[in-house]
C-alpha positions as CSV (number, residue, x, y, z in Angstrom):
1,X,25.2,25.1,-37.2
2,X,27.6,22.5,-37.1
3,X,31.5,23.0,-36.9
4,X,32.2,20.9,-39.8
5,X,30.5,23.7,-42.1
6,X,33.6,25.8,-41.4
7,X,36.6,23.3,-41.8
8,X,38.9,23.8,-44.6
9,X,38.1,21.3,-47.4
10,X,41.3,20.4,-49.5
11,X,42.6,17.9,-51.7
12,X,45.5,17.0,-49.9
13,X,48.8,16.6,-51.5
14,X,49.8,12.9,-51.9
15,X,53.7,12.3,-51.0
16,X,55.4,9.0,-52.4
17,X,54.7,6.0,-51.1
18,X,57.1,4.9,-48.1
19,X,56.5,1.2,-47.5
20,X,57.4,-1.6,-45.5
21,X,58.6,-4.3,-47.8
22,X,61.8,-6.3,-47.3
23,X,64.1,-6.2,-50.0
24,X,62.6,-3.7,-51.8
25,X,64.7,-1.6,-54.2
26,X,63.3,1.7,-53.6
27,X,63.1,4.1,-56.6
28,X,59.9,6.2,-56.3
29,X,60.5,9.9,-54.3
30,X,63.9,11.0,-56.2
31,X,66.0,9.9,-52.5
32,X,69.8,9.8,-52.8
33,X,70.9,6.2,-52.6
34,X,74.0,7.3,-51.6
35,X,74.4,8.4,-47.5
36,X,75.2,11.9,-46.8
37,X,78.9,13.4,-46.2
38,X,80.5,10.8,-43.2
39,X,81.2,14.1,-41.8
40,X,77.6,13.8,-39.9
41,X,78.2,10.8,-38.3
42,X,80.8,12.9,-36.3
43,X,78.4,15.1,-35.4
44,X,75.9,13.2,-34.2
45,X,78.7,10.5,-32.4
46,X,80.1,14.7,-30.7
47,X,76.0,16.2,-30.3
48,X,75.6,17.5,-26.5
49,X,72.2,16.1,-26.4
50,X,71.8,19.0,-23.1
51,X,71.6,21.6,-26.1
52,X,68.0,19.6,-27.0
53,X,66.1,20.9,-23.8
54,X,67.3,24.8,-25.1
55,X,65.5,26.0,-28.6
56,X,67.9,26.5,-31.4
57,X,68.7,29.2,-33.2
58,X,65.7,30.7,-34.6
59,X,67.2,31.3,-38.2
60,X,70.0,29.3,-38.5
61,X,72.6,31.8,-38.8
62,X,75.7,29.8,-39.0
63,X,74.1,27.4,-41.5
64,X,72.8,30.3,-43.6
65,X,76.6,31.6,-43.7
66,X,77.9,28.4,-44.5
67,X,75.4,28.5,-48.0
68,X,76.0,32.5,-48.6
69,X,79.8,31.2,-48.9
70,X,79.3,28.9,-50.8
71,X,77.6,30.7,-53.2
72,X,79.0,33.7,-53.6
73,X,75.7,36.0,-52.0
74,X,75.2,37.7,-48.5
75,X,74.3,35.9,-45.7
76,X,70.9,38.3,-45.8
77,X,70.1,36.9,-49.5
78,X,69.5,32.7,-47.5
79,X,66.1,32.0,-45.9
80,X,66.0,28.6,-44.4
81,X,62.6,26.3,-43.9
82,X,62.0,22.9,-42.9
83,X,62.3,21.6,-46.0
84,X,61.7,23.4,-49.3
85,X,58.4,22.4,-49.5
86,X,57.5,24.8,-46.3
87,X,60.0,27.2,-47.9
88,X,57.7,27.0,-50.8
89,X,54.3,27.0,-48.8
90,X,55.6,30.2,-46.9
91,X,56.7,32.1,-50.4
92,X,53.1,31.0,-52.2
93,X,51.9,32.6,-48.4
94,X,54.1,35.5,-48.8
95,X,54.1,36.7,-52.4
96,X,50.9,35.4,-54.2
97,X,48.5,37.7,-52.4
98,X,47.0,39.6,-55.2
99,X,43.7,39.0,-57.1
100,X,45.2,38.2,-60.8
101,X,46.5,34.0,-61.3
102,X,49.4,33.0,-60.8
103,X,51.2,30.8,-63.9
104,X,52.8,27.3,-63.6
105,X,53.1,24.7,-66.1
106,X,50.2,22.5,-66.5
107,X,52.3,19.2,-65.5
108,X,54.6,19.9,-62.9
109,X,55.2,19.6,-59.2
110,X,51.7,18.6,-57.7
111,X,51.9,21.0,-54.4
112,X,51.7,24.2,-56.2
113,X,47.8,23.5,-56.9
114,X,47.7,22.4,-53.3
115,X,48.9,25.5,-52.3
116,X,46.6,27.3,-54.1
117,X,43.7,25.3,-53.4
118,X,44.7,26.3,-49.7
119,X,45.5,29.8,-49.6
120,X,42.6,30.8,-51.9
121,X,45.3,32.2,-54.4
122,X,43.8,31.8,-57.9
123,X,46.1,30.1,-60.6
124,X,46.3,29.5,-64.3
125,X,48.3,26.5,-66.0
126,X,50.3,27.2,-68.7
127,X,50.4,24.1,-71.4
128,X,53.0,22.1,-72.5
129,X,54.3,21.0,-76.1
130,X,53.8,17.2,-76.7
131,X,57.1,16.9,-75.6
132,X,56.5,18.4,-72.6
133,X,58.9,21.6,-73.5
134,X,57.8,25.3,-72.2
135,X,57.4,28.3,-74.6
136,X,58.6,31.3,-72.5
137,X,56.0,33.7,-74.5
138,X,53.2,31.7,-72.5
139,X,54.7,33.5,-69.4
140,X,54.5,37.0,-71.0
141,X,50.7,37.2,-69.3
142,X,49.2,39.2,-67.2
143,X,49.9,37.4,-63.1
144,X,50.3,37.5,-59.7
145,X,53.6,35.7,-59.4
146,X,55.2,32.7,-61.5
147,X,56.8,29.5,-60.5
148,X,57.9,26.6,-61.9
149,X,60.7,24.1,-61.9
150,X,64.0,23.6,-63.3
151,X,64.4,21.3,-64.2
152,X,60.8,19.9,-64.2
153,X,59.4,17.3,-61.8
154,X,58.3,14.6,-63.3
155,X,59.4,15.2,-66.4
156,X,63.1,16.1,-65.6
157,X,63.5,18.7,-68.4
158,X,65.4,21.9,-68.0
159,X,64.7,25.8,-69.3
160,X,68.4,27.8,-70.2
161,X,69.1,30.8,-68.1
162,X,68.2,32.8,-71.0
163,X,65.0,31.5,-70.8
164,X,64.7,32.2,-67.2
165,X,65.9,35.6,-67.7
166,X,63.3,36.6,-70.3
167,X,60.5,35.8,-68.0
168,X,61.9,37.4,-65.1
169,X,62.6,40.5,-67.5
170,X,59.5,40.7,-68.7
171,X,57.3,40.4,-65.4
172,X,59.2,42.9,-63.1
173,X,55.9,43.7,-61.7
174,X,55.8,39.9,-60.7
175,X,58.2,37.8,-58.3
176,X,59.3,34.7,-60.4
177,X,60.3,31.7,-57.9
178,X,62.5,29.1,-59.8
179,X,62.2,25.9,-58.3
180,X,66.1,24.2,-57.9
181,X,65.7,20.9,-56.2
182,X,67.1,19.0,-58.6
183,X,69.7,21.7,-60.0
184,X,72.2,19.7,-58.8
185,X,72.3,17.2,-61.4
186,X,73.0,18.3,-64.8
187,X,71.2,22.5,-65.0
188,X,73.2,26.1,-64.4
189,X,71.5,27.5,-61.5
190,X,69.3,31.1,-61.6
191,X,71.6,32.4,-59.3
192,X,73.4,34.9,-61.4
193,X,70.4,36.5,-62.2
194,X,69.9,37.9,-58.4
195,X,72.4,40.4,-59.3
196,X,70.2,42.3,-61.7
197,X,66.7,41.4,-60.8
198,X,65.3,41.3,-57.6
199,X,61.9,40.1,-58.5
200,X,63.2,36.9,-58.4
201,X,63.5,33.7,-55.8
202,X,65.4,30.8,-55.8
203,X,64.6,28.0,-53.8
204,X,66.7,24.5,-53.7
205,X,66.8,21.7,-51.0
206,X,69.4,19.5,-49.1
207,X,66.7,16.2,-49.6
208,X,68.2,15.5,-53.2
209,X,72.0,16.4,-54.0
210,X,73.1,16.0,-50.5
211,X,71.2,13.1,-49.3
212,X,69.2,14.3,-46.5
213,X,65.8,13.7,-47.2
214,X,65.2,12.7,-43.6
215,X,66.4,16.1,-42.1
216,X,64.3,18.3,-44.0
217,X,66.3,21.3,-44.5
218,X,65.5,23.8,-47.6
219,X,66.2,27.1,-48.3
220,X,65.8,30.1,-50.8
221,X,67.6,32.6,-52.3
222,X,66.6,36.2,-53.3
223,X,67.2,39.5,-52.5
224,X,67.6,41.1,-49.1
225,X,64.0,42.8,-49.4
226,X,62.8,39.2,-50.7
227,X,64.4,37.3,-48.4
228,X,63.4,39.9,-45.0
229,X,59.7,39.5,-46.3
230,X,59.7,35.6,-46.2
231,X,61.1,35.8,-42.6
232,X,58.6,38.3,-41.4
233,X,55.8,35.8,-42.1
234,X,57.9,32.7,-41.0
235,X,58.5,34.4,-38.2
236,X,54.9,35.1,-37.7
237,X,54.0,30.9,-38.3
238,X,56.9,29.5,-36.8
239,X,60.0,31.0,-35.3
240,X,61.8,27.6,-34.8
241,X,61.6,25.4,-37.6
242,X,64.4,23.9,-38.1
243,X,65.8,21.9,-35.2
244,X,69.6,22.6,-34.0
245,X,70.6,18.7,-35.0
246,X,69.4,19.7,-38.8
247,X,70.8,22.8,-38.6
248,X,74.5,20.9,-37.6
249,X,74.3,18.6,-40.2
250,X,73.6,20.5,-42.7
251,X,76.4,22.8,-42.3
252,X,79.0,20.1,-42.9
253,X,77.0,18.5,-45.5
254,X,77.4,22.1,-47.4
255,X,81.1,22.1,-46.4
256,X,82.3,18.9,-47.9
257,X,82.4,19.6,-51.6
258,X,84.3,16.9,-52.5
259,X,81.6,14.0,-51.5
260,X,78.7,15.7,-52.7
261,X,80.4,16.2,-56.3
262,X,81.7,12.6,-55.9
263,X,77.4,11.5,-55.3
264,X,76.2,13.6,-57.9
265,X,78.6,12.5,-60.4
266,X,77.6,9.0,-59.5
267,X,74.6,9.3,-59.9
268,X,74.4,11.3,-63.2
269,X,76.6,8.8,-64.4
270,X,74.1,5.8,-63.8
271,X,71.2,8.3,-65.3
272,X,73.1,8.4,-69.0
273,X,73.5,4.7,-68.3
274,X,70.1,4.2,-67.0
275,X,68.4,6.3,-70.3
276,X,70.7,4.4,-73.2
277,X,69.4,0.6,-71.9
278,X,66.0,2.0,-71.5
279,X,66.3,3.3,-74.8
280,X,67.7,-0.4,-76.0
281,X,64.7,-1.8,-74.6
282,X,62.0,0.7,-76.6
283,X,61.2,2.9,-73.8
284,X,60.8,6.8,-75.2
285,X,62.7,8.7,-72.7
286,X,63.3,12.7,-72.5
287,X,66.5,14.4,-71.8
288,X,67.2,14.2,-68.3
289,X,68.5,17.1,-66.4
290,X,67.1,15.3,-62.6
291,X,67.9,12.4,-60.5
292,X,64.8,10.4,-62.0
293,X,63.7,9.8,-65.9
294,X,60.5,10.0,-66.9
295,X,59.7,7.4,-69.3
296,X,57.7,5.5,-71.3
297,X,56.8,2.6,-73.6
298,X,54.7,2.4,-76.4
299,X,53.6,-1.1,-76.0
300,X,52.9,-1.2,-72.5
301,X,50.6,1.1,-70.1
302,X,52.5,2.7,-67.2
303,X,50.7,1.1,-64.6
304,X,50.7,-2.4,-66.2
305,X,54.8,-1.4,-65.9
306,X,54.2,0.0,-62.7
307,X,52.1,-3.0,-61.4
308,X,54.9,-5.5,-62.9
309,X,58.0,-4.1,-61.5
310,X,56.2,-3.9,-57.7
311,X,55.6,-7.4,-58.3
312,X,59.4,-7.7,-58.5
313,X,59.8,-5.7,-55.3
314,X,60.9,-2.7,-57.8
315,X,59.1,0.6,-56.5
316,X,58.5,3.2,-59.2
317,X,56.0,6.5,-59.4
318,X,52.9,6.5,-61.5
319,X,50.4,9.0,-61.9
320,X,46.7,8.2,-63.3
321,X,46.5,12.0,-64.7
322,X,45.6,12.9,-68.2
323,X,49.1,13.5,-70.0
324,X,51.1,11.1,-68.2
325,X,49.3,8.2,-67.5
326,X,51.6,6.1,-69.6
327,X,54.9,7.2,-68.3
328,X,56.9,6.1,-64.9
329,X,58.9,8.1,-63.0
330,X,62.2,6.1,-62.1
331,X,64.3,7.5,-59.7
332,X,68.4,7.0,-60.3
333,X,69.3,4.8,-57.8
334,X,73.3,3.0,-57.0
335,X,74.2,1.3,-60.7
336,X,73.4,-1.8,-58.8
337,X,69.9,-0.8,-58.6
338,X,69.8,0.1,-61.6
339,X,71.1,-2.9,-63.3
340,X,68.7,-4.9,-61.3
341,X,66.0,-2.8,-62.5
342,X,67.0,-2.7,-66.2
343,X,67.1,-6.9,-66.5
344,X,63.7,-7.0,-64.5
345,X,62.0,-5.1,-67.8
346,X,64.1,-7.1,-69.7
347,X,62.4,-10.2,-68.7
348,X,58.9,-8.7,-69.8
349,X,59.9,-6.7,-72.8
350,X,62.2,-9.1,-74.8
């Protein structure tokens, strides 16, 4: 019997492309175009790189406190991962042990299935409207757990927190995880709700809003039971995730407020910009709640647009999947970017 008969089989997930082209305006994995705070290159220029051959601390403690202040919770209600995609891995691992599905929307962000493909965890899709809205009463099933995000990915359309609240009202038996990492950018966040539910979790990232994608820092939100159970399990995978350098640098990031509103603002800006020419130019484009638009045209396939603006050293996101096939994913680059992007299309549509 040969080893290979007991391997995990999975369909991987399938990040973003990262490429190596010159010149290439790069608008395809929803990264900040704009640095993070200049507050990090102090720390890096002041890091005691003797502190590397010691571990760091094992949860993060002083960045955790520097999030529970800014939000308003306890530092017991922050759980930190490498990233919120291993914060999400370790909640699907955590929570989503039971034998019912759990519910996500049928287009949405492509790890969840992953996730369930890996841990065995049974799911069911719920479907969209044409325009790719969400009817609350499809939650109101019987599940294991629901997640989905707000606002979507790819679609970059956001759910009211009465919506939210609904579905976490109505599945108390279930822990509902809202998906934040793009909350930053035009939606009211869940977190008021973890004062009267606590069957619910809230996980953001530092990738998007606060420009450090390269760091990988995410982290949830929930109550202390919630949050106590997610570290019993990191802390049974992986008691030092995130490196002390990451753990630095993200706590100044979180501390200067001013920059990060000044980014966001920027880039929301070029977004409403970004959807009226697109708009101008035929393009059916969605309301917007992200740091991307999800768009597209009725005239042209979205990989022949896809195709065309690589040609132009332009980098977008395209899916070949049922639903979507026609639309591109744009991230919101500097207006610059933008601007370039906008008068390449120009050149093919008019």
């Amino acid at each position: 019997m040969s080893w290979r008969e007991y391997v995990r089989d999975v369909e991987p997930y399938v990040a973003g492309e990262q490429p190596k082209i010159v010149d290439l305006i790069k608008l395809n994995t929803n990264e900040n175009p704009y640095g993070p705070s200049p507050l990090v290159r102090n720390v890096l220029e002041q890091y005691n790189e003797e502190r590397l051959k010691y571990y760091p601390n094992s949860d993060g403690e002083e960045l955790c406190k520097s999030i529970a202040q800014y939000y308003g919770i306890d530092q017991q209600q922050v759980f930190l991962g490498n990233g919120s995609d291993e914060v999400l891995a370790l909640s699907f691992l955590t929570f989503f042990n039971g034998k019912k599905p759990i519910l996500f929307p049928e287009i949405t962000y492509s790890f969840y299935p992953v996730y369930c493909e890996l841990y065995k965890i049974p799911f069911t899709t719920i479907p969209m409207q044409d325009d790719f809205l969400l009817s609350k009463e499809a939650f109101f099933k019987e599940n294991n757990g629901i997640i989905f995000p707000n606002p979507n990915a790819p679609t970059g359309l956001l759910v009211d927190l009465q919506f939210i609240e609904e579905v976490v009202c109505y599945n108390k038996e279930s822990l509902v995880i809202i998906d934040e990492a793009y909350i930053d950018f035009g939606g009211v966040s869940a977190l008021p709700l973890l004062e009267k539910y606590e069957n619910i979790l809230i996980i953001q990232t530092f990738s998007k809003s606060r420009s450090l994608a390269g760091a990988r820092l995410g982290f949830a939100m929930g109550s202390k039971e919630v949050i106590a159970k997610l570290y019993d399990v990191k802390n049974s995978f992986n008691s030092y995730p995130i490196d002390s350098i990451s753990q630095t640098i993200g706590k100044v990031c979180m501390e200067d407020q001013n920059y990060f509103k000044e980014c966001t603002n920027k880039i929301i800006s070029s977004r409403e910009y970004t959807c009226q020419e697109l708009k101008k130019l035929g393009f059916i484009v969605p309301d917007s709640y992200a740091n991307f638009v999800f768009v597209k045209h009725p005239d042209y396939s979205g990989k022949e647009l896809y195709d065309y603006l690589r040609e132009n050293k332009i980098l977008v996101r395209h899916w070949n999947k049922e639903k979507i096939s026609d639309y591109l994913r744009i991230t919101i680059g500097t207006q610059t970017d933008m601007e370039t992007m906008l008068e390449c299309l120009k050149r093919k549509l008019l």
